[in-house]
MARKOLVEX-316207 format. One line per 2 residues: for each residue x, y, z of N, C-alpha, C. Coordinates in steps of 0.001 Angstrom, whole numbers. Example, Ala and Ser with C-alpha at 12.3 -4.5 7.8 and 13.67 -1.06 7.14 Angstrom:
2
13190 -5690 7800 12300 -4500 7800 13200 -3300 7800; 12850 -2250 7080 13670 -1060 7140 12900 30 7870
end
This chain:
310
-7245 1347 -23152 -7675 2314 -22144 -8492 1646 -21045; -8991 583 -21398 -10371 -221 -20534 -9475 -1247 -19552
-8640 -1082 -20109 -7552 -2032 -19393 -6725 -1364 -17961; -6028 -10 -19200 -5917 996 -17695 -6334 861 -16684
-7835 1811 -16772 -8478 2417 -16107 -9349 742 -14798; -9321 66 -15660 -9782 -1292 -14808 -8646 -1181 -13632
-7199 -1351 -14185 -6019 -1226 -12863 -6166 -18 -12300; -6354 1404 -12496 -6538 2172 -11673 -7585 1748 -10426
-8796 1745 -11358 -10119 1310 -10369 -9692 616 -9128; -8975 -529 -8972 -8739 -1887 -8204 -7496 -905 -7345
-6713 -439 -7985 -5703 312 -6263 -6538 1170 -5849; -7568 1861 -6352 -8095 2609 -5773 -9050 2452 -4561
-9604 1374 -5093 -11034 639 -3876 -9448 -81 -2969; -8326 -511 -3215 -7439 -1084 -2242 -7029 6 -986
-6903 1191 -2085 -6115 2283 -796 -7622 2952 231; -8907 2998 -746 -10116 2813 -56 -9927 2240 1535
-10200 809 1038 -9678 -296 2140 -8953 107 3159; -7580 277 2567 -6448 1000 3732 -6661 2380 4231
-7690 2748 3855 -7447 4069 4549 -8959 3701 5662; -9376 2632 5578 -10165 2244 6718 -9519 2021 8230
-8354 1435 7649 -7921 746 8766 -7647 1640 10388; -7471 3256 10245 -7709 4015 11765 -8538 3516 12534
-9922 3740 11460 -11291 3437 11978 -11796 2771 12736; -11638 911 11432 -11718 -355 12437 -10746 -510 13637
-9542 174 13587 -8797 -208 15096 -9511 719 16105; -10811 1071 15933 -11372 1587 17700 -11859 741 18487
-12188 -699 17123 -12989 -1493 18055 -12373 -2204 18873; -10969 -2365 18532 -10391 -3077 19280 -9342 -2742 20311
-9616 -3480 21954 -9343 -2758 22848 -8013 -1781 23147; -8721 -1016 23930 -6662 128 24389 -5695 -614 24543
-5701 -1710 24988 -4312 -2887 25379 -4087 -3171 24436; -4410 -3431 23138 -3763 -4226 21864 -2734 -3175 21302
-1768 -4023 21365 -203 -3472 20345 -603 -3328 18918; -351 -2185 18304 -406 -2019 17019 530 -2825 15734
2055 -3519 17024 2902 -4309 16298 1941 -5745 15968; 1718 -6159 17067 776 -7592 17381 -396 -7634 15991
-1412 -6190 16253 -2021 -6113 15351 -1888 -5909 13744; -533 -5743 12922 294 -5941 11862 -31 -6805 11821
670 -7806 12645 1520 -9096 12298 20 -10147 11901; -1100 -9700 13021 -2036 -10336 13140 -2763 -10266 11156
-2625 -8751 11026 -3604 -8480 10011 -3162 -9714 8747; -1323 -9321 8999 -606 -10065 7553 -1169 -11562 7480
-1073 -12151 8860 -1649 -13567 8911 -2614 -14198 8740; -3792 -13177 9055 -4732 -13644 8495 -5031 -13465 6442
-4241 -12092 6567 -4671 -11823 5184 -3778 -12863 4200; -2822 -13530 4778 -1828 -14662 3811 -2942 -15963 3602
-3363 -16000 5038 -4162 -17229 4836 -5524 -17657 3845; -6170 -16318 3884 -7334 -16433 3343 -6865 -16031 1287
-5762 -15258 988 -5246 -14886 223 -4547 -16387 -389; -3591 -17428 287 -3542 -18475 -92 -5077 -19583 -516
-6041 -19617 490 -6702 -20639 263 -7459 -20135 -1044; -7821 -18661 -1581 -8218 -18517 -2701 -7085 -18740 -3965
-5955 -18527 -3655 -5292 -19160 -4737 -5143 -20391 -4843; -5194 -21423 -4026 -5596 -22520 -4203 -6545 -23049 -4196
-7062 -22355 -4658 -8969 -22675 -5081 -9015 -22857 -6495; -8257 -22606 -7227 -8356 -22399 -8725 -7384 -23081 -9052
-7330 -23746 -10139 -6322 -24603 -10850 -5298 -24423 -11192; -5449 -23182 -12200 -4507 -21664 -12300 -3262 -21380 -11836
-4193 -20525 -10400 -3435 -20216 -9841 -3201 -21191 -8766; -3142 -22071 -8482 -2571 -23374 -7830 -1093 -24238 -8364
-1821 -24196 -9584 -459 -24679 -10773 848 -23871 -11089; 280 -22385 -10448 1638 -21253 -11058 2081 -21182 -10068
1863 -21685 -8663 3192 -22262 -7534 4891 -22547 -8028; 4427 -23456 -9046 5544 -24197 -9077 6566 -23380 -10036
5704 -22355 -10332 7073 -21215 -11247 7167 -19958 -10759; 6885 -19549 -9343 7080 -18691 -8635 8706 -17830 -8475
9166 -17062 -8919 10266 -16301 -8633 10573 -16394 -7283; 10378 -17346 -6272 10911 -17413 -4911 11682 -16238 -4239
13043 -15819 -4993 13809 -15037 -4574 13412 -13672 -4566; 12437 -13172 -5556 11961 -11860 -6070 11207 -11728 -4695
9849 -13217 -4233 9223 -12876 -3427 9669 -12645 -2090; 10788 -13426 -1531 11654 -12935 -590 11835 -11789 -349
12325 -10803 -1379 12451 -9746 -1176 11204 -8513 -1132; 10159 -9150 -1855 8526 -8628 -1581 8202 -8849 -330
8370 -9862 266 7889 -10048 1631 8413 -9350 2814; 9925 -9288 2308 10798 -8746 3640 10538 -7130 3367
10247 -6613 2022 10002 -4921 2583 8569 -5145 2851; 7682 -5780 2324 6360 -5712 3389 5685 -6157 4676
7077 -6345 5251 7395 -6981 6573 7805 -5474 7283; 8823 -5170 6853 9871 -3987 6816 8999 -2707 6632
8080 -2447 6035 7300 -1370 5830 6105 -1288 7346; 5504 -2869 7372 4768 -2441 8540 5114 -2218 9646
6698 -2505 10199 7218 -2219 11350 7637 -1125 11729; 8439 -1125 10606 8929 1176 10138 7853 1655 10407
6637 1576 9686 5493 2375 10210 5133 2788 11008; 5020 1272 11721 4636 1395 13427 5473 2336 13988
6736 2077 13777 7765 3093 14836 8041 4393 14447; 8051 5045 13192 7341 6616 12677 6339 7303 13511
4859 6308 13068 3848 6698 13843 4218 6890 15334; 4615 5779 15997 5176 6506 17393 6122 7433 18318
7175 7224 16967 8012 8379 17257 8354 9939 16407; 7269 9689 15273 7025 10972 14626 5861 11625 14668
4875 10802 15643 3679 11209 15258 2685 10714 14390; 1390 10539 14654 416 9692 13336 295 11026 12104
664 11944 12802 425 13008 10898 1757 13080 10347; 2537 13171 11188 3818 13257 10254 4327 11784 9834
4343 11223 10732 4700 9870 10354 3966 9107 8822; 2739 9508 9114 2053 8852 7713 1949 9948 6520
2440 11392 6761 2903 12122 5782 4081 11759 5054; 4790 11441 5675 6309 11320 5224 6139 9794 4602
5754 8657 5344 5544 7347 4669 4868 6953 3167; 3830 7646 3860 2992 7575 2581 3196 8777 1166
3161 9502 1619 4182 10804 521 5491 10333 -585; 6260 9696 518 7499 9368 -74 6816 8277 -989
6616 7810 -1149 6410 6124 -1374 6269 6141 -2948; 5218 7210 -3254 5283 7444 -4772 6760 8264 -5525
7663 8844 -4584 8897 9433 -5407 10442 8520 -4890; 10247 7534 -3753 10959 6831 -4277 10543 5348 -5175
9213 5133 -5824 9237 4120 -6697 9720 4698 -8089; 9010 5791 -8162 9423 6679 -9711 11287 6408 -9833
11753 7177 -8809 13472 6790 -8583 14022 5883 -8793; 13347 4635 -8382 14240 3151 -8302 13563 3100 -9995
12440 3132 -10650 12155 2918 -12172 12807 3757 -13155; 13442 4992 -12950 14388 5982 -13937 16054 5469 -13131
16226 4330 -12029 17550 4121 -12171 17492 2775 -13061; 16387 2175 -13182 16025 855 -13353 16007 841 -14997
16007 1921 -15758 16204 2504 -17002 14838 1987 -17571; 13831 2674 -16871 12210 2653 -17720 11919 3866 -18448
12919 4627 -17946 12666 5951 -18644 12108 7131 -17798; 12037 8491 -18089 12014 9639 -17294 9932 9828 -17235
9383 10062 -16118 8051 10283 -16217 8402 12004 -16994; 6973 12588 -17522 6534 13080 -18223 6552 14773 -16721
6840 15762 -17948 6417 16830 -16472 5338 17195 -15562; 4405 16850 -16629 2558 16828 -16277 2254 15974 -15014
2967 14620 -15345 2910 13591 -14108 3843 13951 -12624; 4661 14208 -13278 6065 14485 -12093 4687 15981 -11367
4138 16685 -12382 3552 17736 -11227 1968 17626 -10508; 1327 16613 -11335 647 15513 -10402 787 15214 -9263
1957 13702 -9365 2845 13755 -7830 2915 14186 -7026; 4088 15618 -6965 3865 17008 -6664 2390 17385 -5649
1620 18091 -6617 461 18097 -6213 100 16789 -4665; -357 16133 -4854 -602 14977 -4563 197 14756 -3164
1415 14628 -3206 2391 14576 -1814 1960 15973 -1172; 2206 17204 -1647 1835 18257 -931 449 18163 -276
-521 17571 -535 -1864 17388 -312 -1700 16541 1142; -1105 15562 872 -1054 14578 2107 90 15182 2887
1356 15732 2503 1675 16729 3887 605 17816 4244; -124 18689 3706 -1030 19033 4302 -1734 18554 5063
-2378 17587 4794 -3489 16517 5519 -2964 16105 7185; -1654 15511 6367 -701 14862 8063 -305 15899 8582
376 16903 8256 753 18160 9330 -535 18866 9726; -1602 18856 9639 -2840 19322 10056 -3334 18838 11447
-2520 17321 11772 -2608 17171 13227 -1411 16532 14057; -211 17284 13489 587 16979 13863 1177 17176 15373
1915 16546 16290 1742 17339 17340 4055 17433 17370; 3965 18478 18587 5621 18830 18500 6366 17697 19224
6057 16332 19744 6809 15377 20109 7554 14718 18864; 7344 14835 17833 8341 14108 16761 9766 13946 16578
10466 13142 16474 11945 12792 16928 12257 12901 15209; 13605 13004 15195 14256 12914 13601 14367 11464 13474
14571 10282 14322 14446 8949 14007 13170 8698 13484; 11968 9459 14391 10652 8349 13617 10440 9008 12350
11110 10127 11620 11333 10598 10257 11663 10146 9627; 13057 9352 10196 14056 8272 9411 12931 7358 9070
12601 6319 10018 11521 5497 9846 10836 5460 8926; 10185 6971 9173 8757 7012 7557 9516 7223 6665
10644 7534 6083 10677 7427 5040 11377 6376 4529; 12039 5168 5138 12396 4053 5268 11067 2870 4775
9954 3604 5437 8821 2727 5168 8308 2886 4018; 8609 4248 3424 7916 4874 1712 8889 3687 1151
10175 3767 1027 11064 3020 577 10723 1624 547; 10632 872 1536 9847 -684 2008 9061 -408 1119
7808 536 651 6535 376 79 6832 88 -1460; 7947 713 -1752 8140 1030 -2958 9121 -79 -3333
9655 -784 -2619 10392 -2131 -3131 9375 -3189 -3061; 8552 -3045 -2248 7579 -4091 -2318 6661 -4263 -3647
6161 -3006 -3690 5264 -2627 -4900 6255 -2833 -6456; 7403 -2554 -6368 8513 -3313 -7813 8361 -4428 -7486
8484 -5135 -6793 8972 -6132 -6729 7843 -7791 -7251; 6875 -6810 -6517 5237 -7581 -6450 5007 -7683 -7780
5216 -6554 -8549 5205 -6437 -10561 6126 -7374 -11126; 7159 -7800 -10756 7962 -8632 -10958 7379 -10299 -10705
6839 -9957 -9716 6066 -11607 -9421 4913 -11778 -10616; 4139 -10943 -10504 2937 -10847 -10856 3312 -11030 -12822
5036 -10995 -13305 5066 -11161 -14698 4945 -12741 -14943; 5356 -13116 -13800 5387 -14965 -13677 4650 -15609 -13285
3348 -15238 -12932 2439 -16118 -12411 1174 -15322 -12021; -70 -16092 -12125 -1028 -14643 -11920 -1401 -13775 -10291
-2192 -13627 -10557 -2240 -11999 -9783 -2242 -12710 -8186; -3100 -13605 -8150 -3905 -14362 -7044 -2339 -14870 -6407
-1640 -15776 -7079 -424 -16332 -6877 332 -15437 -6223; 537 -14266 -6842 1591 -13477 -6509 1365 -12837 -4816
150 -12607 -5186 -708 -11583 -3393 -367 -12850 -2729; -777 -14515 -2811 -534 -15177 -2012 1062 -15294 -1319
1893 -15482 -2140 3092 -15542 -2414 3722 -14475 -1341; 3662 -13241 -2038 4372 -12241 -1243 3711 -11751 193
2373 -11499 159 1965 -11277 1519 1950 -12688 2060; 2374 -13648 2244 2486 -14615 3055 4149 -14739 3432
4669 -14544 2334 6008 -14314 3062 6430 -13206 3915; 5825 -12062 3688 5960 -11071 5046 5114 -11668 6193
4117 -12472 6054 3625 -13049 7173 4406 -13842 8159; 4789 -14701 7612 5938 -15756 7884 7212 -14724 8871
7408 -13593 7977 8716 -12734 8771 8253 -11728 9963; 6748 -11389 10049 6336 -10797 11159 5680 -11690 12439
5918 -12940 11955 4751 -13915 12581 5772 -14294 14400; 7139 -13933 14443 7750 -13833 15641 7128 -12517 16839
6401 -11741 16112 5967 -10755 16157 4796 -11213 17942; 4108 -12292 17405 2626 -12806 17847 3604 -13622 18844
4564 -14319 19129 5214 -15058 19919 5646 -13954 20977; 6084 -12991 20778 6837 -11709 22015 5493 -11467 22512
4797 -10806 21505 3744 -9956 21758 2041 -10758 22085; 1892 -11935 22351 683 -12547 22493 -211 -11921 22482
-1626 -12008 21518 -2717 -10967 21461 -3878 -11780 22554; -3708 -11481 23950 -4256 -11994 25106 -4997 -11092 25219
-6025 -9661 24358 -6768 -9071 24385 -7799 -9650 23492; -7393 -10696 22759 -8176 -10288 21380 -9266 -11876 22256
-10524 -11222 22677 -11560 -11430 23111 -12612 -10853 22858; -13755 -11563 23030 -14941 -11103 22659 -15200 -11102 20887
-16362 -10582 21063 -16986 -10406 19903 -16371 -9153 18916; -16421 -7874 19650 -16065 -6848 18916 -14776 -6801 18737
-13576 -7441 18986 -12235 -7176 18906 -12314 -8392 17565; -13018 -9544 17432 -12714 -10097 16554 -13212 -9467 15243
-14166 -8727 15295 -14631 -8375 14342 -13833 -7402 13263; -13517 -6746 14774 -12237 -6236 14013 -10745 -6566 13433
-10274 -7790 13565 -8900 -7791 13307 -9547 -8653 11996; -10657 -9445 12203 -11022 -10011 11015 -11154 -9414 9827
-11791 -8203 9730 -11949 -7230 8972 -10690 -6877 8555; -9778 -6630 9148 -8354 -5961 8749 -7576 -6698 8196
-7588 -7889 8678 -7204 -9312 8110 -7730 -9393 6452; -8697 -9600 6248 -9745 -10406 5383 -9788 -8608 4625
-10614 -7417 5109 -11042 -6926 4249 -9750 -5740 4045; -9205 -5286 4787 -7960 -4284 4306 -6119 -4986 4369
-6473 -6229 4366 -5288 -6876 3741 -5685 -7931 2909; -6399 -9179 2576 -6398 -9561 1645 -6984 -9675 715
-8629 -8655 862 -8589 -8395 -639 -8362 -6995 -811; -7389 -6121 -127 -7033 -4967 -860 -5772 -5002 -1297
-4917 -6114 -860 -3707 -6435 -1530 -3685 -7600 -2548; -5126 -8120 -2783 -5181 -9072 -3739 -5771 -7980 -4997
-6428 -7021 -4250 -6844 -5741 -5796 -5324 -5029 -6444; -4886 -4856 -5418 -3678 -3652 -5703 -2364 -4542 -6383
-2449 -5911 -6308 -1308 -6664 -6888 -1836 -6706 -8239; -3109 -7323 -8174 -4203 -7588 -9828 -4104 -6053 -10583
-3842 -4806 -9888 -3599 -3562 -10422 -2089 -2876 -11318; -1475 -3666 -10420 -110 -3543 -10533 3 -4236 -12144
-293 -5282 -12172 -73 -5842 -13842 -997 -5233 -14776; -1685 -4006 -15134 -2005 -3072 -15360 -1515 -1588 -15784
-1041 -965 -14523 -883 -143 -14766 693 -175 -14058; 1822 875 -14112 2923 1386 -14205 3222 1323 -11795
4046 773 -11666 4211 795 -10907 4225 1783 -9943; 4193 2908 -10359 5005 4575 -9972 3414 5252 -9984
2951 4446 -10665 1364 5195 -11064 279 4679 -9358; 455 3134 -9286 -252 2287 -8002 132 3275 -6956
1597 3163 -6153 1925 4161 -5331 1451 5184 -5069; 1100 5713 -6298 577 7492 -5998 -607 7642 -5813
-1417 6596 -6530 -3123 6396 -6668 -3384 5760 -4940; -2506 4868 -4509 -2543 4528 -2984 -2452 6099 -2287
-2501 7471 -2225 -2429 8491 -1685 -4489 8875 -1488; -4916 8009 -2126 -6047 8283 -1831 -6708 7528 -293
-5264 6600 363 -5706 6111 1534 -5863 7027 2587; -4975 8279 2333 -5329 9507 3896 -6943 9761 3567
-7091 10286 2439 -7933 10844 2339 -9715 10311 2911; -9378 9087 2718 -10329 8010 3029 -10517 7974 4772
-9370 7958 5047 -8910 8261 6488 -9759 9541 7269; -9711 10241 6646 -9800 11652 7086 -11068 11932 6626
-11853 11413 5568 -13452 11396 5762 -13730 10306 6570; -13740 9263 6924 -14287 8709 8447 -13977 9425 9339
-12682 9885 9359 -12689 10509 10785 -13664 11600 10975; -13871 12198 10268 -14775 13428 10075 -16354 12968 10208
-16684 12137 9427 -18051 11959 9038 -18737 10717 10300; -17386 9915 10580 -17581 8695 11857 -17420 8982 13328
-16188 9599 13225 -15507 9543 14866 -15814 11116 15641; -16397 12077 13962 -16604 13155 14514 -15529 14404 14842
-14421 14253 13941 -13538 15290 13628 -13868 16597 13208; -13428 17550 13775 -13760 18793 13018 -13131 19104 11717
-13944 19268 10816 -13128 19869 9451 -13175 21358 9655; -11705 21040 9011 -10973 22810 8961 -10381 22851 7759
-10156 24116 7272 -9859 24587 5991 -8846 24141 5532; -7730 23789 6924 -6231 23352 6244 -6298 22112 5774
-7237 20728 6166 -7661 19527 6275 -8295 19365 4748; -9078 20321 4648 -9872 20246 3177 -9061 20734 2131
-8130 21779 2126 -7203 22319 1031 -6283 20715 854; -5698 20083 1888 -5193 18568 1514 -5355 18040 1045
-7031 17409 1126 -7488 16460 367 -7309 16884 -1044; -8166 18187 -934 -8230 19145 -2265 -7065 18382 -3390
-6039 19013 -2637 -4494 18604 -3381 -4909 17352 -3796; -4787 16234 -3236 -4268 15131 -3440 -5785 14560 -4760
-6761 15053 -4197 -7367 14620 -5849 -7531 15114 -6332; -6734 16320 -6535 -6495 17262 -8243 -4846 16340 -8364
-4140 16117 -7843 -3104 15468 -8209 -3198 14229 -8823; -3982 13186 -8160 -4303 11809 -8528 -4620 12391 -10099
-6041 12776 -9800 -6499 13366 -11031 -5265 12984 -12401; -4188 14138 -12039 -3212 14286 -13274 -2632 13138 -13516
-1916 12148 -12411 -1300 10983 -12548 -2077 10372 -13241; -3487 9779 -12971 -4552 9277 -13965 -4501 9463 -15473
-4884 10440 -15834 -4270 10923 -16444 -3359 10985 -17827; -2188 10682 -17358 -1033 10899 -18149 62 9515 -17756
228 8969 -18893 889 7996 -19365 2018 8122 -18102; 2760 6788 -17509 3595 7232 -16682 4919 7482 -17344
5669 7572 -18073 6864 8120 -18677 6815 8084 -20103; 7743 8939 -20035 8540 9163 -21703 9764 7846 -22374
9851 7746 -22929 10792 6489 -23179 12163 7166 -23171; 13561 6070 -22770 14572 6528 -22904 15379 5387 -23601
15796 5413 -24625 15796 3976 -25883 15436 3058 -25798; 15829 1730 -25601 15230 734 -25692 14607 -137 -24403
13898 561 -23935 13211 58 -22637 12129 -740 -22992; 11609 -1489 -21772 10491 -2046 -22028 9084 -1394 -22062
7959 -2092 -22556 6962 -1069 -23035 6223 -915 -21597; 5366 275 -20980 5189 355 -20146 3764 -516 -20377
3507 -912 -19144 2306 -1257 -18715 1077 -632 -19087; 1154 765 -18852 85 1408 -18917 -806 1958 -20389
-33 1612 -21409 528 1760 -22874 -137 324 -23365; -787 -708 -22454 -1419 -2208 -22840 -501 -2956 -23026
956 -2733 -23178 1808 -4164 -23502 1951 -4999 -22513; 1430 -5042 -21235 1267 -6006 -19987 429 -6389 -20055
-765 -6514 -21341 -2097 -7346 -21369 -1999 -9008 -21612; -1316 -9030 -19774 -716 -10584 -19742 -1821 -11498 -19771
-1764 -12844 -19716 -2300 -13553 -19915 -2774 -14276 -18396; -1910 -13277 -17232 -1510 -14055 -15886 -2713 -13196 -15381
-3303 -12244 -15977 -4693 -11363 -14779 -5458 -12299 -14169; -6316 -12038 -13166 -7463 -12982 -12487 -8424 -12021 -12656
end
């Protein structure tokens, strides 16, 4: 149970993290591209995410048995997720866009793990979920505005998808090598694939004091150690479980905005949140599936009490 609840803890302070990230982008000026600023965050967060894995012997040494190909494909949907994003958010809107992204993200990982034959989640959990997505469409349609296109729809939910191959996929790394390795590994290879990104887009704003402060932060504190928590989480707990517990990033969102930038809270805003942590709540909770014959043992059940944690 101590094991669990340790991997819950760690996506949780991660989606914490990410749900900072509205915030810190005020400091940095109206001219900066939100693509530029991705690409920027991934790069810094690969770098500082590598030099701690090669800080340790460990994880320095578990280089050389890295699933390469697995991480390829970790990198390119977390390449693929931050770009979809971007273009949702602009062409669906920042509430719908990050309703639909972030919503989806926990029901298509559950999907790809019951085609993947892990077995069927439990009804208690499936209405968790439930709960939980309805909360954050509440939240995002609460400031939604009527410019939204059916493409930047496509998008977000293209990007839930990206999230949710990334997040399998990252569990897959993380069986071969430890936690540190793996965050280095995969967020550096989406670095590498957004890093053409900084060549189109030159960040010829990013001056001064307060703009650095900020991408540094986003860099360093809501990409590499909230994707060095949420990978170290992942070998823990149930893949389908991280995803959904990441729904606590609106929410995080939406108390700064309120308590920082000075948002008005309204009833429809608070019934959202409401949702989404009586939902978490249940996912917490309850074991993530039922078995369907001879599958492997879930994570969350302690049989992933690998030897690869940091």
């Amino acid at each position: 149970m101590a094991f669990r609840l340790a991997g819950i803890a760690a996506v949780i302070v991660a989606a914490i993290l990410w749900g900072t990230t509205g915030t810190v982008q005020t400091l940095l000026p109206p001219e900066s591209n939100p693509l530029a600023v991705g690409a920027l965050r991934l790069l810094i967060g690969a770098t500082v995410l590598w030099l701690l894995a090669l800080s340790r012997p460990e994880s320095r040494r578990a280089f050389a048995r890295v699933p390469w190909r697995i991480v390829a494909v970790a990198g390119t949907a977390i390449a693929a997720f931050n770009m979809l994003f971007f273009r949702a958010v602009l062409e669906a809107g920042v509430g719908v866009g990050t309703a639909i992204a972030i919503g989806s993200a926990p029901v298509w990982t559950t999907g790809f793990e019951v085609v993947a034959g892990k077995g069927l989640p439990s009804g208690l959990r499936v209405a968790g979920q439930a709960v939980s997505i309805a909360g954050v469409a509440v939240l995002g349609l609460a400031g939604a505005d009527e410019d939204g296109t059916m493409a930047g729809g496509i998008s977000a939910m293209l990007a839930g998808a990206s999230y949710a191959v990334y997040s399998l996929a990252t569990v897959r790394v993380g069986e071969a090598v430890p936690s540190a390795t793996a965050a280095a590994a995969t967020i550096g290879a989406g670095a590498l694939l957004t890093l053409p990104v900084l060549v189109i887009i030159p960040p010829v704003w990013l001056s001064g004091i307060e703009p650095w402060i900020g991408i540094l932060f986003l860099g360093i504190g809501t990409t590499a150690i909230a994707y060095a928590l949420y990978t170290w989480g992942l070998g823990r707990i149930a893949a389908s479980t991280a995803v959904t517990l990441v729904l606590v990033e609106p929410v995080t969102a939406w108390l700064l905005a309120t308590f920082i930038v000075g948002e008005v809270v309204t009833l429809t805003r608070l019934v959202g949140a409401s949702l989404i942590l009586v939902g978490l709540a249940l996912v917490a909770m309850v074991p993530s599936r039922r078995k369907l014959g001879h599958v492997q043992p879930d994570p969350e059940e302690g049989a992933l009490c690998s030897s690869h944690g940091t």
